[in-house]
N, C-alpha and C positions, 0 to 999 in steps of 0.2 A: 435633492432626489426624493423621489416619491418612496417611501415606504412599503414593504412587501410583508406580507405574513408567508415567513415559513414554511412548506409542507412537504410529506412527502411524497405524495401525487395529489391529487385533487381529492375532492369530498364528492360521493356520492350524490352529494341532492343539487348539485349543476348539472345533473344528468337530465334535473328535473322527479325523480321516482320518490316523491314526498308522499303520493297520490295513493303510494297501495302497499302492501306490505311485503318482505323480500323471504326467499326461501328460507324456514327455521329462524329468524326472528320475528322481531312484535312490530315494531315501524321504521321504516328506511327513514325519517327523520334522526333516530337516535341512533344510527353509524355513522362511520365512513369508513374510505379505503380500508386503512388499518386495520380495523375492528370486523372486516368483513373477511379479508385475505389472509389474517391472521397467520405466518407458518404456514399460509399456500403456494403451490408451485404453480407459475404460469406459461403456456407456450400457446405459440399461435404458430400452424400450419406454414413452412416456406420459410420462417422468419427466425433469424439469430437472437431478435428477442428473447428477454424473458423476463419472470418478475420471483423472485421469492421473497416473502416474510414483509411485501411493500417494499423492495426495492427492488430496481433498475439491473438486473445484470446480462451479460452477454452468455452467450453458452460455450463459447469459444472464442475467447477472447485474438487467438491466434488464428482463427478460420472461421470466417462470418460463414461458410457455405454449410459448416454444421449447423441442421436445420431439421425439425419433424417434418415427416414426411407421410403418405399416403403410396401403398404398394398393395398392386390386390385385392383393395377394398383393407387392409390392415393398415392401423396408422401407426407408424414406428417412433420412436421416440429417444433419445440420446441417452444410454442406460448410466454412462457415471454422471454427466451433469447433475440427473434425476438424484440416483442413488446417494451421491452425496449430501443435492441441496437437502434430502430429507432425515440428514443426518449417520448415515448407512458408511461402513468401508468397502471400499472397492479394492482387489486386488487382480493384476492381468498377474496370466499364465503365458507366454510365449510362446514355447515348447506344444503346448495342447490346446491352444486358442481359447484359453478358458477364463471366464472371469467369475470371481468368487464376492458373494455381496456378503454382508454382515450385518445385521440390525436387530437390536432388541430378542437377544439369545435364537435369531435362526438363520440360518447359513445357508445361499443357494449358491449352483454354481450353474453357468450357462456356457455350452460351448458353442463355436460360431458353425452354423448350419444345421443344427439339433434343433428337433422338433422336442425334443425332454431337456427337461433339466431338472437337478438334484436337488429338492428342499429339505434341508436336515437329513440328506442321505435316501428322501424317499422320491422316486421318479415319479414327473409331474408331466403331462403333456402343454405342448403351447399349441397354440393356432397358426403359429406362421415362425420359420427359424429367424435366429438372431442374425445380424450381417452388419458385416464390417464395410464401414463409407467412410474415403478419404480419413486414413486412420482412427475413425471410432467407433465402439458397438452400437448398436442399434436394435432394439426389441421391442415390440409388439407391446401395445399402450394395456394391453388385457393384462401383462406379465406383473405390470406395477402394483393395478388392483387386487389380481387372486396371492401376491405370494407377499409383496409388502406391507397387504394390509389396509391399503390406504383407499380411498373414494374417489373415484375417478370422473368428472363433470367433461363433456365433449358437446359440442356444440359450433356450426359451421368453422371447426377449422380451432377454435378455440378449446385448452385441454387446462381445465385445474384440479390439479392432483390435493387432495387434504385429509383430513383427521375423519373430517365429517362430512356431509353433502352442503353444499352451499347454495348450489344455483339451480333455478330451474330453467329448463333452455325455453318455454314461454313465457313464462313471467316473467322471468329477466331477459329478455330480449335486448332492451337497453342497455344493461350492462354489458353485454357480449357485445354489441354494436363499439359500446367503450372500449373494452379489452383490444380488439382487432385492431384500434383507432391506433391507439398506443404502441402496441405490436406490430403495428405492421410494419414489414422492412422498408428501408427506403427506397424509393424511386432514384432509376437510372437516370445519371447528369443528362440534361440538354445540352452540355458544352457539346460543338461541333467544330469549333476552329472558327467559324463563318457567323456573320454577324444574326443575330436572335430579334425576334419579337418583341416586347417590352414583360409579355404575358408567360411566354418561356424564362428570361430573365427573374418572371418572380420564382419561380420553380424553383430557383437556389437558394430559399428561405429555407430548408430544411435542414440545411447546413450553418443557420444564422441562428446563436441560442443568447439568452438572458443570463448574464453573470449577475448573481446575487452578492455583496458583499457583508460580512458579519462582523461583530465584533467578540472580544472576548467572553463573552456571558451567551453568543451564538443571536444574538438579536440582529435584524437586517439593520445595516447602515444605508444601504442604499442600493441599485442595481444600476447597471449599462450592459450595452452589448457585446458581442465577440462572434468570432467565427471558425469554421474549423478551417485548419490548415494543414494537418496531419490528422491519423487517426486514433483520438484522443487528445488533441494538441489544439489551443484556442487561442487567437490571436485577440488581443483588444487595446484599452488606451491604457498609459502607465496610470494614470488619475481615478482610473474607476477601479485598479486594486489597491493602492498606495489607499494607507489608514484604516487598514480591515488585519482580520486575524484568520477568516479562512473565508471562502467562497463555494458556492453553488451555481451549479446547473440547468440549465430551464430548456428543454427543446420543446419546437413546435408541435410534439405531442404528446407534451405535460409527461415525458420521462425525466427523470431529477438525478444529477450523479455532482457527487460530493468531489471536488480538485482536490487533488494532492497539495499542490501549494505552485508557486511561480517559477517556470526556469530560466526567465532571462529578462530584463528592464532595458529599456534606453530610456532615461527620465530625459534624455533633451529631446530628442522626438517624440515625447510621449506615444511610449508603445511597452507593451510587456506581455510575453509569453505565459500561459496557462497550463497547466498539462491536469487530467482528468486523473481521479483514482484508479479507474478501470480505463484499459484501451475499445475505447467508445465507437462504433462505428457509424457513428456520423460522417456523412463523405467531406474529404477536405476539398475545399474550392478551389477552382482553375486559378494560377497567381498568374495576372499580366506585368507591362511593363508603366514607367512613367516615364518615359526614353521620347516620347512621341507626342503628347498630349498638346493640344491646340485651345483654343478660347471657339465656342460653338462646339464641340465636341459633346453627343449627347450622354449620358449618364443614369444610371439608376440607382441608388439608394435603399439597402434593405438593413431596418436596425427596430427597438424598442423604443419609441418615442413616450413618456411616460405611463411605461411600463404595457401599451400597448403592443402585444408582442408581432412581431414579424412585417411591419409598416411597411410598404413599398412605397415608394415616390422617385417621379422621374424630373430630370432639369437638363441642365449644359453647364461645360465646365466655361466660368467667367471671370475667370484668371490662376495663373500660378504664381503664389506671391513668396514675397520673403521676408517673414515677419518675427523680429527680434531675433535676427539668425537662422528662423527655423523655415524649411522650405514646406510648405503647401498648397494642397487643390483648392482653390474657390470652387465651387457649384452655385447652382441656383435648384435644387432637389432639395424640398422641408425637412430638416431635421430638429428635433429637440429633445428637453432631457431627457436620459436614457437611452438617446442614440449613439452615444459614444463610446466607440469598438466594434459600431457597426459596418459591412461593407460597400462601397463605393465600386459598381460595375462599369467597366465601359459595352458597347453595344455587342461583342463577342462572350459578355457572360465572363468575362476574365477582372482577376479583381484590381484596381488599380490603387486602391487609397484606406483608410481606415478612419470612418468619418468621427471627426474629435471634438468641431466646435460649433454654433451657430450666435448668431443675433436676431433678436426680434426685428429690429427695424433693418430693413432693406432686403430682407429674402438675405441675406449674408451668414456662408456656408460653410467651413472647413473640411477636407482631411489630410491624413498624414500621406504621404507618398509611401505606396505598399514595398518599393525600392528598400528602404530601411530595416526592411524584415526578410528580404529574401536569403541572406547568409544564413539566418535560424530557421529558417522551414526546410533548407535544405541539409544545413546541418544536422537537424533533431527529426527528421524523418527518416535522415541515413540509420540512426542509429536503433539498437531495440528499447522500445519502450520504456520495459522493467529499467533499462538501464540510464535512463532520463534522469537525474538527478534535480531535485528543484532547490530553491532558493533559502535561508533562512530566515521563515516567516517575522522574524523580532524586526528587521528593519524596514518594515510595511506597517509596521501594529500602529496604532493609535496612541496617541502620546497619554502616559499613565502618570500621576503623580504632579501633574503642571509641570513635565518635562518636554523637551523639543523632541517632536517625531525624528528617528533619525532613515533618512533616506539613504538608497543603494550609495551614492559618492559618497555619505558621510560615514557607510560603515566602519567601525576601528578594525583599523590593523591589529593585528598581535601585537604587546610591546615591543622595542626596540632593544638587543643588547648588544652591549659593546665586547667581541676576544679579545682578552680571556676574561669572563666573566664570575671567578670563585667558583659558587656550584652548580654554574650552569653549562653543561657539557653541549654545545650543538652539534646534530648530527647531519650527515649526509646523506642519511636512508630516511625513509619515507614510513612510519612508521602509528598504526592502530589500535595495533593489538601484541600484549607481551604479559608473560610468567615471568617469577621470581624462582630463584632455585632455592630450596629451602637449607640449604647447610654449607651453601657458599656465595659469596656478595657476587651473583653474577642475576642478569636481567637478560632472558630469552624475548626475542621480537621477529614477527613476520614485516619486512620489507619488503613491500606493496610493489616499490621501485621496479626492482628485480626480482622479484619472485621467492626470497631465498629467506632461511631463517639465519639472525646472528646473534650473537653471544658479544654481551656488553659488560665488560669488569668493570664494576663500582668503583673497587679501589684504585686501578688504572684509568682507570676515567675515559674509557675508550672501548672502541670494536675491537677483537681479538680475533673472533673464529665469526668465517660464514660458512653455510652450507652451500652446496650445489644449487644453480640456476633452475627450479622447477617447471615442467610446461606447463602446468594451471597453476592457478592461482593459489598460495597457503589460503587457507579461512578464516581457522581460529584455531590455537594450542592452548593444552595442557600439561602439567607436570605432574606425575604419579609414580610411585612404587619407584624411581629411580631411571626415569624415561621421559623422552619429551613425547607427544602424542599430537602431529596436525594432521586435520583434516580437509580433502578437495572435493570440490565437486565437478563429477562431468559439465556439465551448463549453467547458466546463468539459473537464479532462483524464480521461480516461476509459479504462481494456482495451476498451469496448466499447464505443466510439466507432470503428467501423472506416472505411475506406475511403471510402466512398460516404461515410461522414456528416461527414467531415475538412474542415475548411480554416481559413486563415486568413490574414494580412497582416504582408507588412513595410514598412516605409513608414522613410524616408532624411528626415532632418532635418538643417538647415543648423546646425549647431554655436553660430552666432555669433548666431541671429535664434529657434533655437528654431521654424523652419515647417516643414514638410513640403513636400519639393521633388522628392519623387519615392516611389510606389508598387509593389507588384504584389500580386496574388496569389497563393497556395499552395497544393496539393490535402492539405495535413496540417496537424494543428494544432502548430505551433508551439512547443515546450519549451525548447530550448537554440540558442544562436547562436554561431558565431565567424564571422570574415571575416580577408580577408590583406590585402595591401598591394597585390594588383593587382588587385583588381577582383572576388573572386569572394566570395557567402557560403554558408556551410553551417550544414543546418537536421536538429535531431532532430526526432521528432514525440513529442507527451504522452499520445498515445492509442494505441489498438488492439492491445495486445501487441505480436507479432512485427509491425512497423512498417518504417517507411524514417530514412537521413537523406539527403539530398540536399541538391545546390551548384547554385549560380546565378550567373551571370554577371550583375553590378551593370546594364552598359549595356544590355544587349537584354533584362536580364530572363527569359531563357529557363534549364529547366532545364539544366543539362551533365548529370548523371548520378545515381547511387542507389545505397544499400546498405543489407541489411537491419539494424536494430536492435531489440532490445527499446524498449517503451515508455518516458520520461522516463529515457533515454540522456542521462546529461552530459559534454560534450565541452571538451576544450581542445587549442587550437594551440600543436604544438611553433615555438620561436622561430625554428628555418629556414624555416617556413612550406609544409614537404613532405609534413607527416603531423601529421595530429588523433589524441589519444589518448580515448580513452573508457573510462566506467563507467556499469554499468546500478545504476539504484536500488530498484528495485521485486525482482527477482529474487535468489535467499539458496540459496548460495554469492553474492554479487557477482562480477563477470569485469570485464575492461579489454580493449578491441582497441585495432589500431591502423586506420588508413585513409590509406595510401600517397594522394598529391596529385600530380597533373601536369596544368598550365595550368588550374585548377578541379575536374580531374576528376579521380573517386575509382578510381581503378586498380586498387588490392592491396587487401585487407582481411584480418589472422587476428589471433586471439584470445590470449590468453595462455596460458604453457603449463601454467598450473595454475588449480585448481578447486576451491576450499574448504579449499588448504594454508595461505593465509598470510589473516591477518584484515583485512577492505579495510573503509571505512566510504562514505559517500556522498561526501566531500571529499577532494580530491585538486589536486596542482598538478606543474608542469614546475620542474623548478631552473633558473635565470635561465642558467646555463652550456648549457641544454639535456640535461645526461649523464644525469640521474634522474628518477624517476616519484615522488614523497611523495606517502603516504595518509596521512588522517587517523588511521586506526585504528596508523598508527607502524610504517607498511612499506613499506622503500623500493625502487624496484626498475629496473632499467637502461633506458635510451632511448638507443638505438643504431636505425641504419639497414642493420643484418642481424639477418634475422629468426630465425638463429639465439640470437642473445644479447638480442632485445630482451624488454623486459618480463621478464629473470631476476630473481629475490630477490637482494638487495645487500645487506638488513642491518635495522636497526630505528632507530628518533628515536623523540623525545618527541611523544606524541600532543597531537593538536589538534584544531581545529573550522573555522578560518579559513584562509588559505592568502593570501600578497599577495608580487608579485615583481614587480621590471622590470627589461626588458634591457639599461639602461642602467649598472645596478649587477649586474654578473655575481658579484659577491665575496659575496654576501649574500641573504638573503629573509626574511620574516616570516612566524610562524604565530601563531594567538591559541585562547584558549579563556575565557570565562564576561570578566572584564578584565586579562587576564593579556595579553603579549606577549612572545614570543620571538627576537629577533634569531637567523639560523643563520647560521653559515660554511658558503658553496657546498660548500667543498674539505673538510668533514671532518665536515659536516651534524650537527654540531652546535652545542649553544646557546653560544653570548658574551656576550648581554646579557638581560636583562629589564626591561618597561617594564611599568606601570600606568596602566591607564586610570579616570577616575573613575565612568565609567558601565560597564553590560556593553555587550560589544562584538557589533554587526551584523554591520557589515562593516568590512574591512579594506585600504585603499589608500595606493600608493605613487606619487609623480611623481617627477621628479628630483631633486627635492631637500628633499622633505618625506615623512613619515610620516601615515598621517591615518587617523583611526579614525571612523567612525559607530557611535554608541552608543545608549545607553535608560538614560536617565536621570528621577529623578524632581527636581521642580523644590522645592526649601524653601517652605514655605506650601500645595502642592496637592500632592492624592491623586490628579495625573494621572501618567502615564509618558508622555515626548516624545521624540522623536530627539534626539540633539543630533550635531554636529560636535567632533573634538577633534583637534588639533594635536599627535603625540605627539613628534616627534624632528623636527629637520633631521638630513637626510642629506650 
């Protein structure tokens, strides 16, 4: 496979604009993209496009028909999309249809059909009222410039919002030509049912992108094609992801979006499901049948043939063979490397095959019969996006060390144990996430199963107590002050679940009886929980992007106060109980703050003082002495109460996945990965012991005098995996 460089859109000087020099810089030779859009917001007129900071996003991911628009001669513009990409809080009013922005110490508020709105309390005229379209605001492109500050570029239809002026709408002419190019939405399918032209047929190129593959250090390994099927879902071959470690995006107008990772392989058909970071609206293709196909049957062929992107070529199908077991399309339509994942049309524009192989000599063609996919396009289209779960990238990776690549059939099971197994308890429940009770050998867990929290005696080696069957889903518990503390959320976790559509429930259960003995409500959904020992707890939220987390007072239930975070923010309480530290997981660089506490309330908040220098992964814990910050990614970094040295780089450990510590044993903590355990020394962070567990390991738990592992085990006799409990050490 050919080699690809990297990027993340193109370079300015394919535009050709070497020739002259570009608005506020010296020579359009010494940019590109990056360095010109810098922390710019882009939209184009009609279109769910958009660009911020050089990347690719949607503006609504959940409704492509949110779009800038043109009313009156006023160009309106989608106020939280904006307000957030530029870093701003948005907060909806309900009750008074009001929204309130936040940025850089000044607060407006806009109600919907007011010609005024509030800047720091002083009335401001607009030119044109704010309006609510298909649930979102909408204000006037002037509102961005006079009150946030910011420079506003317009030019046919083209809108870039930024710090400074960038563009001039005749000098750059060509780049706006560019922008539109990029932005522009797609064009309505040709599918009509009824047989197409060869030249309508190409038209379903815009639905046909280039999968890049990478490996671990992010270097291309190679590319082939794919196609959409869903939106944000790409079909291709299992061989052009197998031996990569994550994958890229290519559409046919050089928009770039990073996959999430794989959700489904058939390595004997060579086929495997993609799913995007973002629900992408690229349209998915008409899927036909292979129920019908004949030898003479015309065909068209749309793929990357050495990295040429969007190739059209037409043939006839000139057999359906069956070759070492596996059934496929012969054609005679040129395909070569890099066309494989591309699609194979019949003359209605509907997709019949997934073209996977060719030979030079004899025009000799393959693809897969599109038949083999249709259970998953139907299945992961039913379903919501967010809730798509992909694959575990480690059995796609590239073999490290002179070891054998391990593909999907080879992945390991969980150990096998034999009941009764000594100190491995298996369970029945389904189980993620669970508390230790601090002054008696019991282990609280939400079971996923049935919805319900239960109470597991150590010493009994068993469930004792459940709770009541909940109608959502538990999240995640705590244990404080003498109470168990879970949290739910209204809806699935979402970026665009904002405000107005947030909420959800924490509800206090009695420890000893497993009831519920006290509630309240939330205005956010719910993601992460701590609480202290006097009474108060804090809440990230799982949605909306730039989001909240806030603290609440146990007894009155009333907010105490707020601070902004990115979405599914995971937080832990330092052991003084004066400051939570955080990491964001969705966002790449990851960042960590801190959030200074007094009597509940969140006083201080700053970030750390770096930004993509040291590698952070989603897990993270306190050292039971309080002094360090441990990331999983194997970097450690100070926790101090002057914000000059907090959160500095301290050094490097052995990476992990799990994280388990209590303050009762300051001299020590545990990290785990796959069934591995590592005892660390507080004082010198690093290892002194390892321990093995027989199953892999969940989660990871300490009480005062025992070690305790939840694991995934398979049981001797069944093809099922179960939780089980294991007793690894006394302490």
């Amino acid at each position: 496979m050919k080699q690809m460089k990297r990027r993340l859109l193109v370079l300015i000087t394919i535009l050709g604009l070497l020739c002259y020099p570009i608005s506020g810089y010296a020579q359009a030779d010494e940019l590109d993209f990056e360095d010109l859009f810098n922390e710019a917001v882009i939209l184009s007129i009609g279109s769910p496009n958009a660009i911020y900071d050089t990347e690719d996003r949607i503006i609504d991911e959940n409704n492509y028909n949110i779009v800038p628009y043109v009313k009156s001669q006023r160009t309106m513009v989608p106020l939280r999309f904006i307000s957030e990409s530029l870093g701003a809080r948005v907060a909806w009013n309900q009750s008074t249809s009001t929204a309130t922005i936040t940025l850089a110490g000044k607060e407006i508020k806009i109600t919907l059909g007011s010609k005024t709105i509030l800047v720091n309390g002083k009335k401001t005229a607009l030119d044109a009222p704010a309006e609510y379209q298909q649930g979102r605001t909408f204000v006037p492109i002037r509102l961005i410039s006079e009150t946030l500050g910011k420079k506003v570029f317009y030019s046919r239809g083209i809108i870039v919002i930024s710090e400074e002026a960038i563009l001039d709408p005749v000098q750059d002419a060509e780049i706006v030509d560019y922008l539109k190019f990029i932005l522009e939405p797609y064009k309505k399918s040709p599918y009509t049912g009824k047989n197409l032209t060869n030249q309508q047929i190409a038209g379903f190129e815009q639905s046909v992108v280039l999968l890049e593959s990478l490996d671990r250090s992010g270097e291309s390994t190679g590319f082939g094609s794919a196609f959409a099927v869903g939106y944000g879902l790409y079909l291709t071959n299992y061989h052009v992801i197998n031996e990569a470690s994550s994958y890229v995006i290519y559409t046919g107008k050089d928009q770039v979006y990073e996959a999430a990772g794989i959700v489904a392989v058939d390595k004997t058909n060579d086929l495997a499901l993609v799913k995007a970071k973002i629900r992408t609206n690229v349209p998915p293709l008409y899927i036909g049948s292979t129920q019908n196909l004949a030898k003479g049957q015309a065909v068209v062929a749309i793929g990357n043939p050495e990295g040429l992107q969007n190739t059209v070529s037409t043939g006839v199908i000139s057999g359906l063979r069956v070759i070492d077991g596996q059934s496929l399309i012969q054609f005679t339509a040129p395909i070569a490397s890099g066309s494989s994942g591309g699609a194979l049309f019949n003359k209605k524009g509907e997709v019949i095959g997934v073209t996977s192989a060719s030979m030079d000599e004899g025009n000799l063609n393959f693809a897969v019969p599109i038949d083999y996919a249709k259970s998953w396009i139907s299945q992961y289209n039913a379903a919501a996006f967010s809730k798509i779960t992909v694959l575990n990238q480690d059995q796609f990776r590239e073999p490290s060390n002179g070891s054998d690549t391990v593909t999907p059939e080879e992945t390991p099971k969980p150990p096998a144990v034999t009941i009764p197994a000594g100190n491995v308890s298996v369970l029945n429940e389904v189980i993620q996430e669970a508390v230790t009770d601090p002054s008696r050998p019991i282990v609280y867990a939400i079971d996923d199963s049935e919805s319900t929290i239960v109470s597991y005696d150590l010493t009994k080696k068993k469930v004792t107590k459940t709770s009541t069957s909940f109608s959502k889903v538990p999240r995640k518990l705590v244990y404080a002050s003498g109470e168990l503390y879970v949290i739910f959320s209204d809806g699935e976790y979402s970026p665009y679940r904002f405000d107005e559509e947030q909420g959800g429930t924490v509800k206090v259960l009695n420890p000893s009886t497993l009831q519920v003995i006290d509630e309240w409500d939330v205005d956010i959904d719910p993601y992460d929980i701590a609480a202290d020992e006097s009474g108060h707890v804090y809440l990230t939220s799982g949605s909306g992007q730039w989001t909240y987390m806030k603290s609440y007072d146990r007894t009155t239930k009333r907010e105490l106060s707020s601070s902004g975070v990115y979405h599914q923010t995971k937080i832990m309480m330092h052991p003084s109980e004066n400051r939570i530290y955080s990491i964001t997981t969705p966002l790449s660089p990851r960042d960590m703050d801190v959030f200074r506490l007094t009597d509940g309330k969140i006083t201080t908040t700053y970030d750390s003082p770096y930004h993509g220098d040291y590698k952070l992964s989603t897990v993270f814990g306190i050292t039971p002495d309080g002094k360090f910050i441990v990331n999983g990614a194997g970097s450690i970094f100070t926790a101090t109460n002057n914000k000059t040295t907090d959160m500095n780089y301290a050094g490097t450990m052995d990476t992990f996945d799990i994280f388990a510590a209590n303050k009762n044993h300051t001299e020590k903590f545990y990290t785990a990965t796959k069934n591995v355990i590592n005892q660390v020394d507080t004082n010198t962070l690093s290892t002194t012991k390892t321990y093995k567990t027989q199953g892999t390991i969940v989660k990871l738990l300490m009480t005062d005098t025992q070690l305790i592992a939840i694991t995934k085990v398979t049981v001797t006799g069944s093809a099922l995996t179960r939780n089980a409990i294991e007793m690894v050490t006394e302490l």
